[in-house]
C-alpha positions as CSV (number, residue, x, y, z in Angstrom):
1,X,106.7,66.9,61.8
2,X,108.1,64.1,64.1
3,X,105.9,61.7,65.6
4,X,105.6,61.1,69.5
5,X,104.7,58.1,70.5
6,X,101.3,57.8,72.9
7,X,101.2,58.3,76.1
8,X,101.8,54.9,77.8
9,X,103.7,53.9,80.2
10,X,106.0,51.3,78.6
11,X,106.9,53.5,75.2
12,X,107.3,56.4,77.8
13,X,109.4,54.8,79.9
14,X,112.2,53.9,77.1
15,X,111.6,56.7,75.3
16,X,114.4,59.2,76.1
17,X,112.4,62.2,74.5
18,X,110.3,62.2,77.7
19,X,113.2,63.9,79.2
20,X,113.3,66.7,76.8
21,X,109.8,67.2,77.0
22,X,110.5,68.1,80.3
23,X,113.1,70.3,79.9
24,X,110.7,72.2,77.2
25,X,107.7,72.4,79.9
26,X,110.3,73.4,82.7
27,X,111.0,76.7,80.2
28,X,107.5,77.3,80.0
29,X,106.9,77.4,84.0
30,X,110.0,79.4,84.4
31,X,109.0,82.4,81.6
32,X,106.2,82.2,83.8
33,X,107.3,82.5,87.2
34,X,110.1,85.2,86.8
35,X,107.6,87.0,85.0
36,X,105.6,87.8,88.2
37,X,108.7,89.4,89.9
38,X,110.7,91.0,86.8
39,X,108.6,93.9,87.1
40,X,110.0,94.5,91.0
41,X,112.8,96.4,89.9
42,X,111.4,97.2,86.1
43,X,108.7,99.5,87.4
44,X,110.2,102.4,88.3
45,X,111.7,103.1,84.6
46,X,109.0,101.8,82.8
47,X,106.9,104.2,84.9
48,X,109.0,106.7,84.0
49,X,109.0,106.1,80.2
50,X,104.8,106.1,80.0
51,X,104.1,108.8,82.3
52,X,101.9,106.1,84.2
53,X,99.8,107.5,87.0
54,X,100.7,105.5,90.7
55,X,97.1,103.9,90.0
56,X,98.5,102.9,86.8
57,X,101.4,101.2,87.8
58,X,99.2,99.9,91.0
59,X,97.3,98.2,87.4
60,X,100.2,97.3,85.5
61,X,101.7,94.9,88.8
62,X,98.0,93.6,89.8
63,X,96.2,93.3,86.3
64,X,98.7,90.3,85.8
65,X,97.7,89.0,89.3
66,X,94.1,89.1,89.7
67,X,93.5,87.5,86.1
68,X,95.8,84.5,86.7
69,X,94.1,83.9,89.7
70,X,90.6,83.7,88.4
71,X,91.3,82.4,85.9
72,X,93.5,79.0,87.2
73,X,90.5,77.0,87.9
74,X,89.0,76.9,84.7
75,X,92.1,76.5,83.3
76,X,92.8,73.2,84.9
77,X,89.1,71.6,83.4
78,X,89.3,73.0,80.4
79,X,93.0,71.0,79.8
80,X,91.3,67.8,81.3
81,X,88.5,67.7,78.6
82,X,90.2,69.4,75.6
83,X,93.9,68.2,75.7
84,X,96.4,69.3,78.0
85,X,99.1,69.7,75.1
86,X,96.4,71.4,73.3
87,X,95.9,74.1,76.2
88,X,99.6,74.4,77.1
89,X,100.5,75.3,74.0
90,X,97.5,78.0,73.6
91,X,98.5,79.3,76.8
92,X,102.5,79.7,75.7
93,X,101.1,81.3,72.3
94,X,98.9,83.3,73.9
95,X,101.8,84.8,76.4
96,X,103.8,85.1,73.7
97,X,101.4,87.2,71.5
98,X,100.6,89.4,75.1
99,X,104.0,89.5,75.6
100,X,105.0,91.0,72.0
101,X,101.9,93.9,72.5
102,X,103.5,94.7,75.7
103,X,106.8,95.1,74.6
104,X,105.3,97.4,71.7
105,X,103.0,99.9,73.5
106,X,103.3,103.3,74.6
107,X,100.2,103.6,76.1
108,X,99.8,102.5,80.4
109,X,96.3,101.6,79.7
110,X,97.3,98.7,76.6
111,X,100.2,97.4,79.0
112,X,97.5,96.8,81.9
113,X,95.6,94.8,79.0
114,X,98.6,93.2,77.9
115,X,99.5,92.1,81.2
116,X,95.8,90.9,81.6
117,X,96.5,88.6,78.6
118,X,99.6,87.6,80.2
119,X,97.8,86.3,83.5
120,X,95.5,84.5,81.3
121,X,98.4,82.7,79.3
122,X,100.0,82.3,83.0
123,X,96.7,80.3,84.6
124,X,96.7,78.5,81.4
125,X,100.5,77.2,81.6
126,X,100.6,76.7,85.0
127,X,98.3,73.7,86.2
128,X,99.1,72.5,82.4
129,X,102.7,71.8,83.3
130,X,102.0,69.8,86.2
131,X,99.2,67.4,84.7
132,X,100.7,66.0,81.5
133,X,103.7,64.3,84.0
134,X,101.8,61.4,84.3
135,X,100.9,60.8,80.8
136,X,104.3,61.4,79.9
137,X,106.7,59.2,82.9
138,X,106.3,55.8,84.4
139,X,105.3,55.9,88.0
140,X,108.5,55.4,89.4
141,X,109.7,58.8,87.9
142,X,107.1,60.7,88.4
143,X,108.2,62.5,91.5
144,X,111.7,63.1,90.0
145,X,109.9,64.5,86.9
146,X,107.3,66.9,89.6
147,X,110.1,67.8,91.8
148,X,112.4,68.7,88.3
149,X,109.0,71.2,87.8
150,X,108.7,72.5,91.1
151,X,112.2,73.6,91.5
152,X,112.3,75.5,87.6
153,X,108.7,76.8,89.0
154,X,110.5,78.2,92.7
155,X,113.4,79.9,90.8
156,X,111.8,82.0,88.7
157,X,110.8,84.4,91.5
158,X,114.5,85.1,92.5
159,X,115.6,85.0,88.6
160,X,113.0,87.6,87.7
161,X,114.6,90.3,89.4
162,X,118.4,89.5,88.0
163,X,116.6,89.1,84.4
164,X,114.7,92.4,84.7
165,X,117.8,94.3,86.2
166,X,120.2,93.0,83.5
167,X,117.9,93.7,80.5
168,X,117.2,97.6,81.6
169,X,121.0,97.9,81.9
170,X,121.3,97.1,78.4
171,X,118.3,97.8,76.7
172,X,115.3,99.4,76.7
173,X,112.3,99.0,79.0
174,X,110.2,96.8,76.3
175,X,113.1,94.3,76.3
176,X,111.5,92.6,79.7
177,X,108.5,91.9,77.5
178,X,110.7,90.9,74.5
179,X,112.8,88.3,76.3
180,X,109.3,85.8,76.7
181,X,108.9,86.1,73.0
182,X,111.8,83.5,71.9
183,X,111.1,81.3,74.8
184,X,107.7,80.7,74.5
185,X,108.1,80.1,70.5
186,X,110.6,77.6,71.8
187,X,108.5,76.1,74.0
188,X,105.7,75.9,71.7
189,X,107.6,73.9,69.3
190,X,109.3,72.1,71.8
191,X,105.8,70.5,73.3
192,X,104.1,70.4,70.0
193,X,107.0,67.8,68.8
194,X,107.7,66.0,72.2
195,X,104.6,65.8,74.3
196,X,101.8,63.5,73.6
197,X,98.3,64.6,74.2
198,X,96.4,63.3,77.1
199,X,93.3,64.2,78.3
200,X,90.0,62.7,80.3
201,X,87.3,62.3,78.2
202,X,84.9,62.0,80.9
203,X,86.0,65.2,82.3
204,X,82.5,67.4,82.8
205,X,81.7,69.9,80.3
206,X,82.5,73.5,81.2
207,X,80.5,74.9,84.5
208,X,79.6,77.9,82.7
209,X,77.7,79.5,86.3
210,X,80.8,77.2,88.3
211,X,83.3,79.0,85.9
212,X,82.1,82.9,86.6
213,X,81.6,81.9,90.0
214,X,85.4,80.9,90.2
215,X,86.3,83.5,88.3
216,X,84.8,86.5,90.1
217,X,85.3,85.0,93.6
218,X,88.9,84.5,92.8
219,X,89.7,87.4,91.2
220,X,87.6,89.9,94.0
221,X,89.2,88.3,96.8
222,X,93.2,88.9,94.9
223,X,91.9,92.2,94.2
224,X,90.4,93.3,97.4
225,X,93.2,92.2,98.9
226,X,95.8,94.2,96.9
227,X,93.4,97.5,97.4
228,X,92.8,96.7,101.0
229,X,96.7,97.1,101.8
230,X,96.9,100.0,99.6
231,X,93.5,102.4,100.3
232,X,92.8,100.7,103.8
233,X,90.4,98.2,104.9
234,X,87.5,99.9,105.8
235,X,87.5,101.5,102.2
236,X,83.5,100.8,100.6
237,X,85.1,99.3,97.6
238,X,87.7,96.8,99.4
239,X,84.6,95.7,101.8
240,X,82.3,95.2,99.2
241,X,84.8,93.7,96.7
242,X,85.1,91.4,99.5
243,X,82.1,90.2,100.8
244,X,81.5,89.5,97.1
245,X,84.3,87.1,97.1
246,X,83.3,85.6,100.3
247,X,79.4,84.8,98.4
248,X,80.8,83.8,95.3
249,X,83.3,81.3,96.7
250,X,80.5,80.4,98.9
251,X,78.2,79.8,95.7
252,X,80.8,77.5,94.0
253,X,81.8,75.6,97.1
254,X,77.8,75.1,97.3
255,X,77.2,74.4,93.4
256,X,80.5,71.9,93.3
257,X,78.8,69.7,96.4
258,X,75.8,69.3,94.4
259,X,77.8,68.0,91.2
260,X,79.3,64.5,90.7
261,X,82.2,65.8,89.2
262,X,82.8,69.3,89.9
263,X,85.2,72.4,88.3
264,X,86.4,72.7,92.0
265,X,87.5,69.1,93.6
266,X,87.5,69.4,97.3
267,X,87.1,65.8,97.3
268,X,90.8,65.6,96.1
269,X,91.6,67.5,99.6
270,X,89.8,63.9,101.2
271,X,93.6,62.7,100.7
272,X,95.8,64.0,103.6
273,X,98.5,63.7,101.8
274,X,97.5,66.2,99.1
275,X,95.5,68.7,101.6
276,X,98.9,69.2,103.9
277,X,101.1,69.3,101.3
278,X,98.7,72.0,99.8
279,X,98.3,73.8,102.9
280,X,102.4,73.6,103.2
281,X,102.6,75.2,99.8
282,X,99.8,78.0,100.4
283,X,101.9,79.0,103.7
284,X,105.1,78.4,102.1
285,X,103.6,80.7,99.3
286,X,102.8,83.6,102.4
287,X,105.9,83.5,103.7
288,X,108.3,84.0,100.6
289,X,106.1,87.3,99.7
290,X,107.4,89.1,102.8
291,X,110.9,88.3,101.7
292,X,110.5,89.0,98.1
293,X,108.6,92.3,99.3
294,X,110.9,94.0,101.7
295,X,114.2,92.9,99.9
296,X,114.2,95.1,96.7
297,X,114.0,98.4,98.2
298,X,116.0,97.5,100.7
299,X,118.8,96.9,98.2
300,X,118.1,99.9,95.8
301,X,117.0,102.3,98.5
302,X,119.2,101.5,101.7
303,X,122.4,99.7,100.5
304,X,122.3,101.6,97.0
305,X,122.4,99.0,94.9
306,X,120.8,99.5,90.9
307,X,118.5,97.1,89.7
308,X,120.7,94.5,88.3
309,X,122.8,94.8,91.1
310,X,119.7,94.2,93.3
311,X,119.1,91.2,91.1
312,X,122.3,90.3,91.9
313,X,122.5,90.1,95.8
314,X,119.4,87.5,94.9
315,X,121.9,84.7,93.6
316,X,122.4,83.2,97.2
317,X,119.2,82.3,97.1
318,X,119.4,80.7,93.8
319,X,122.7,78.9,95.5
320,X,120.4,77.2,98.0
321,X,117.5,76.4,96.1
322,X,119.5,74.7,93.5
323,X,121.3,72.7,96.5
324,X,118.2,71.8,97.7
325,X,116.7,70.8,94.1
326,X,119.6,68.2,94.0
327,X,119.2,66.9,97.7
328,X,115.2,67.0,97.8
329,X,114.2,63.9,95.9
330,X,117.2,61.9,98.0
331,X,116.2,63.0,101.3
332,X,112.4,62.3,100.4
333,X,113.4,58.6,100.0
334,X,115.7,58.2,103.1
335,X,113.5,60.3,105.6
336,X,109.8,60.7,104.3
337,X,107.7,63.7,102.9
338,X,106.4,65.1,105.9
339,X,109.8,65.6,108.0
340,X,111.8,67.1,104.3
341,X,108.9,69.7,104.5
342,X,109.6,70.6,108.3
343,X,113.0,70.8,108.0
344,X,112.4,73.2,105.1
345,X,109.9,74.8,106.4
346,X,112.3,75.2,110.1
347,X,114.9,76.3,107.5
348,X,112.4,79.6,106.5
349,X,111.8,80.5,109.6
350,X,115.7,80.2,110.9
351,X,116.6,82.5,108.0
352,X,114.0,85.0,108.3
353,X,114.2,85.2,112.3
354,X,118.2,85.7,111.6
355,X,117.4,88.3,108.4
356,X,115.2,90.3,110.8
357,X,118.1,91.1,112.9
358,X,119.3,93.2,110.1
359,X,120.7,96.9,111.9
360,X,120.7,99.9,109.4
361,X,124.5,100.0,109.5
362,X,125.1,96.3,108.1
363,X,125.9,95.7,105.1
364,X,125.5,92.9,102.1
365,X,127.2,90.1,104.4
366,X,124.1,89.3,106.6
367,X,121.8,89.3,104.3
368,X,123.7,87.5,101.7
369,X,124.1,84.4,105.0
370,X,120.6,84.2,105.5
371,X,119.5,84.4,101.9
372,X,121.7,81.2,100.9
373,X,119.5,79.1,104.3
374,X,116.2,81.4,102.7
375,X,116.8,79.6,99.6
376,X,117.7,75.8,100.7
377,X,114.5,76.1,103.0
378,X,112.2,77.3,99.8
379,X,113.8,74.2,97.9
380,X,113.4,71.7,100.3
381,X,110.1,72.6,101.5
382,X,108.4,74.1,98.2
383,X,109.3,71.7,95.7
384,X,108.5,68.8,98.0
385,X,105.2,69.7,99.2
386,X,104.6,70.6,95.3
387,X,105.8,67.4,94.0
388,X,103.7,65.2,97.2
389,X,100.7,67.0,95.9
390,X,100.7,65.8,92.5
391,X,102.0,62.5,92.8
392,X,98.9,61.8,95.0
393,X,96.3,63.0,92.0
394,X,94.6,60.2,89.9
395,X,95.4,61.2,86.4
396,X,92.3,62.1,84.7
397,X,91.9,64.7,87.7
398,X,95.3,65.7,86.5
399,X,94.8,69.4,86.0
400,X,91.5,70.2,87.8
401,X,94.1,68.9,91.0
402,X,97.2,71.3,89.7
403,X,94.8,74.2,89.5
404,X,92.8,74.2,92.9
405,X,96.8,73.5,93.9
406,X,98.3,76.7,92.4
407,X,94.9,78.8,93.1
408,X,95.5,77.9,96.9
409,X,99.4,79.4,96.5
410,X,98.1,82.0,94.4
411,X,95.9,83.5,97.0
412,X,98.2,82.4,99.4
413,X,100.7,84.6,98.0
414,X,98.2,87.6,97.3
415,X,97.7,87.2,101.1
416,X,101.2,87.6,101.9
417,X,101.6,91.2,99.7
418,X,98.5,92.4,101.6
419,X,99.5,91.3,105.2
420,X,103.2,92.3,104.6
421,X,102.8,95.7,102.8
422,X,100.6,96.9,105.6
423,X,102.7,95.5,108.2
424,X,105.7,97.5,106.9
425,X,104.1,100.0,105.8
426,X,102.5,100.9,109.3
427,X,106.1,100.0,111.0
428,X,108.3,102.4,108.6
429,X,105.7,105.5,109.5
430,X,106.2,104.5,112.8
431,X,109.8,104.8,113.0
432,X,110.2,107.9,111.0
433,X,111.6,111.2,112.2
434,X,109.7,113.8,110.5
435,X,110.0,116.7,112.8
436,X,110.4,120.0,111.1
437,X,108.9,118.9,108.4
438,X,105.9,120.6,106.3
439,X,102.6,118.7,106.9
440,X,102.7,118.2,102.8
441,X,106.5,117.2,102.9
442,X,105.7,115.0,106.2
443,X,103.2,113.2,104.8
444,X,105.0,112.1,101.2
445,X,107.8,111.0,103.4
446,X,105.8,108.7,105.6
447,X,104.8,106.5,101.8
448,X,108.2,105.3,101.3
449,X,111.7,105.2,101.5
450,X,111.9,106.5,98.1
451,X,109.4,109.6,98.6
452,X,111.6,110.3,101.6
453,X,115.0,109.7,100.2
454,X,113.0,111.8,96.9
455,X,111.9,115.5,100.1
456,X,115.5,115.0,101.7
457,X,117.1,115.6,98.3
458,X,114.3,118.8,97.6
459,X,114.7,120.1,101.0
460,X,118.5,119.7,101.7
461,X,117.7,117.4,105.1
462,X,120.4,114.7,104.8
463,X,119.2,113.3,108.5
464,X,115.5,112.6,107.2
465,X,117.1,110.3,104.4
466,X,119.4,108.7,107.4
467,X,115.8,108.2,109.4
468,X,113.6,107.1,106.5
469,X,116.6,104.5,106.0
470,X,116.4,103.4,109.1
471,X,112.8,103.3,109.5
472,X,113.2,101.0,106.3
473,X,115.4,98.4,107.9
474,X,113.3,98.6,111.2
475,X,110.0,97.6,108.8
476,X,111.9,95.0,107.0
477,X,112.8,93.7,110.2
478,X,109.1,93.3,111.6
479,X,108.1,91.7,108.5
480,X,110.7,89.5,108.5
481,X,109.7,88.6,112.2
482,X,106.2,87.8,112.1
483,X,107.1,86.1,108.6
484,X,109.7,83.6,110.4
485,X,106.8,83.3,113.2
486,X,104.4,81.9,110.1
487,X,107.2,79.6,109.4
488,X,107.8,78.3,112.3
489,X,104.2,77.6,113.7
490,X,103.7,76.2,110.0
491,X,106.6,73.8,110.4
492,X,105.0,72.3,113.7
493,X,101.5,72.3,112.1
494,X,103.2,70.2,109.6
495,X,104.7,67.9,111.2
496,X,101.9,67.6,114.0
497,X,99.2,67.2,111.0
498,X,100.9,65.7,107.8
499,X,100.2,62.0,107.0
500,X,103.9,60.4,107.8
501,X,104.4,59.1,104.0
502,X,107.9,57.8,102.8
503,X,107.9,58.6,98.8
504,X,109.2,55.0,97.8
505,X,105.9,53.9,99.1
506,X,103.5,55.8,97.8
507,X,105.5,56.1,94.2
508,X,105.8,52.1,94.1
509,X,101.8,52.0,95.0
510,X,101.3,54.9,92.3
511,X,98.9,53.8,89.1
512,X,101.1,53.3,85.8
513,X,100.4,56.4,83.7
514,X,98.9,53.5,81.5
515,X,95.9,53.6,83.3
516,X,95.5,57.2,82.1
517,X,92.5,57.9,79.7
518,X,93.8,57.1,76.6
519,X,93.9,59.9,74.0
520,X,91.5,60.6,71.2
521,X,92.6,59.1,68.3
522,X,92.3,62.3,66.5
523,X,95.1,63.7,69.1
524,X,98.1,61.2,68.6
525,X,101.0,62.5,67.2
């Protein structure tokens, strides 16, 4: 097996490989992103093949979730003391092997674990990613290098749905689980032959009562927020899955400012630079999930569309973001973090306030416009206030700094599903004509679109279809209002709030990976 070369900053920086790494480590964070949204239009058929039970598929969505959330914290320690290499590749072998028993079942209740092992893999991967860029560039590329990450991180969400759409065209349902085999086994071998371990050997041992603290609070407050949308908030489980969040967060916060170096580091949010630019990423987060939750259905259910095709009429966005991957890093050096974030940010909101203007009788066209701005305002604003995070992190706090960064999205985008889906659900039940209906009949309309669409075919009523479609759009178009509204007041909180920090100075002030922890001799390669 090749050698690579340690983790300095002068063999780094002429070492071309360092480029490939990166390529190999962007793969693994985009099997990982589109993975959270392939199942958006996968459900329905795989549903269909198990025989899964609505709590079941509730399982099958949220297991995934819930564990990568509690489990991201952890994760980011656990890479700082034992090797980041060492638990990136555990966590791409570990999605792999998931990914394979997934593909394999029949059973609804081996999926939910399988996905469960997935969101483990995920929380493993994620922070993993981000922390061995400054073991592996020289200062002055690290931003390139974090910005390069950030972007293949942002377009897997829009990808996942084209992926899952295109694959249950042509194959079976298992084939959305298949596809992550090959790529992980190709990222595994990519970073097991081109990264170079790094790690901080002073990092703390594992918080054993820190890490079930994290763990439970984090996964009861993802949970109880999924539930809380679906059963209602003043259900005794919701509440008290809750409140248990709320003391168990409490606890860690509590433990971590007794500890000199703690599993959560809320000192890293002492930096303004990182605690905006994390804030602008959690809200960022928020936002997008109204987007990414109205748009599917509104594609398959109102406009027709199948689920590749629905996939499809995603690609605008994938036109902007990579438009604003290429401009991002420029206009960071010519006009400064905190305004590329506003405009981005200014950019949501414009496009969501336009999409929620969206009348039952248009067509593709409108949405198609505002999806292309959608996407260049994700870009600019996501994969900048991702990059400005990291770049400010001292690198033996590496991943601990990457996961209290992707847990804050995390639950920001759990946040968004719970806000959203009760916003439109409320609004669509609002708007829809159900006169003449059974009470039964009425009341499986008022779920969906797609129980309505589902009574107007049983019961021959054409004009309850027409109304639960336009009931649909008038949802979508609430969500997409208040949604703008959060991007909006988040742009002005931005730039009233965020440090004004041009990137040349801050990347020219950077430490040289060099003064990185050396790695143990034992994990050169």
């Amino acid at each position: 097996m090749p050698a690579a070369p340690p983790a300095t900053a002068t063999t780094e920086a002429a070492d071309p490989r360092r480029w490939l790494a990166l390529v190999a480590v962007a793969l693994s964070v985009l099997v990982i992103s589109f993975d959270m949204t392939i199942l958006n239009v996968a459900l329905p058929t795989l549903a269909a093949q198990l025989q899964a039970t609505t709590g079941q598929q509730q399982w099958i969505v949220d297991a995934y979730t819930v564990v990568f959330a509690a489990a991201m914290l952890p994760a980011g320690l656990l890479g700082d003391r034992y090797g980041r290499r060492r638990t990136l590749t555990a966590g791409l072998a570990l999605f792999g092997l998931a990914s394979a028993v997934g593909m394999l079942t029949d059973s609804p209740g081996t999926l939910v674990a399988a996905r469960a092992g997935m969101g483990l893999a995920g929380a493993l991967v994620m922070p993993m990613s981000m922390a061995v860029i400054p073991g592996l560039f020289p200062a002055a590329e690290q931003r390139r290098a974090t910005a390069i990450l950030a972007a293949a991180l942002a377009g897997g969400a829009p990808l996942g749905p084209l992926i899952g759409g295109f694959l249950l065209q042509h194959f079976w349902w298992g084939s959305i689980f298949a596809i992550n085999v090959p790529l992980t086994a190709i990222g595994i071998v990519a970073c097991v032959l081109l990264l170079p371990e790094s790690r901080n050997p002073a990092a703390p041992r594992m918080d054993l009562p820190g890490t079930a603290l994290a763990a439970a609070g984090l996964g009861a407050l993802t949970y109880g927020i999924i539930e809380g949308a679906d059963t209602g908030w003043g259900d005794p489980l919701v509440v008290g899955t809750l409140v248990g969040s709320v003391l168990a967060l409490t606890a860690l916060v509590l433990r971590s400012r007794r500890r000199s170096d703690p599993m959560l580091g809320l000192a890293l949010l002492a930096d303004r630079t990182f605690r905006w630019s994390s804030v602008a990423a959690t809200l960022i987060s928020l936002v997008l999930f109204g987007a990414f939750f109205v748009l599917p259905l509104y594609f398959q259910s109102v406009l027709g569309a199948d689920a590749l095709g629905s996939g499809l009429r995603l690609m605008p966005m994938m036109l902007g973001l990579l438009i604003a991957a290429r401009l991002s890093d420029r206009l960071v050096g010519r006009i400064g973090v905190r305004t590329v974030i506003t405009l981005g940010l200014a950019l949501l909101g414009g496009a969501l306030l336009f999409g929620s203007r969206t009348g039952a009788s248009d067509g593709y066209g409108r949405a198609a416009i505002w999806l292309t701005v959608l996407g260049l305002g994700m870009g600019l604003s996501l994969i900048t206030a991702q990059a400005s995070a990291l770049i400010t992190l001292p690198p033996a706090k590496a991943g601990v700094g990457s996961g209290l960064l992707q847990t804050l999205r995390q639950v920001g985008g759990a946040i968004g599903i719970a806000a959203f889906g009760s916003l439109l659900a409320g609004a669509y039940r609002g708007a829809l004509d159900t006169g003449g209906l059974p009470a039964e009949a009425a009341h499986l309309a008022g779920k969906s679109v797609v129980a309505a669409d589902a009574v107007a075919r049983a019961t021959g009523r054409p004009a309850l279809s027409a109304s639960a479609h336009a009931a649909y759009v008038h949802g979508m178009g609430v969500v997409l209002l208040v949604a703008g509204l959060v991007a909006v007041v988040s742009a002005v909180l931005v730039a009233a709030r965020m440090p004004a920090d041009r990137a040349g100075d801050r990347t020219a002030d950077a430490p040289e990976p060099a003064t990185a922890p050396e790695p143990a001799a034992g994990d050169r390669r």
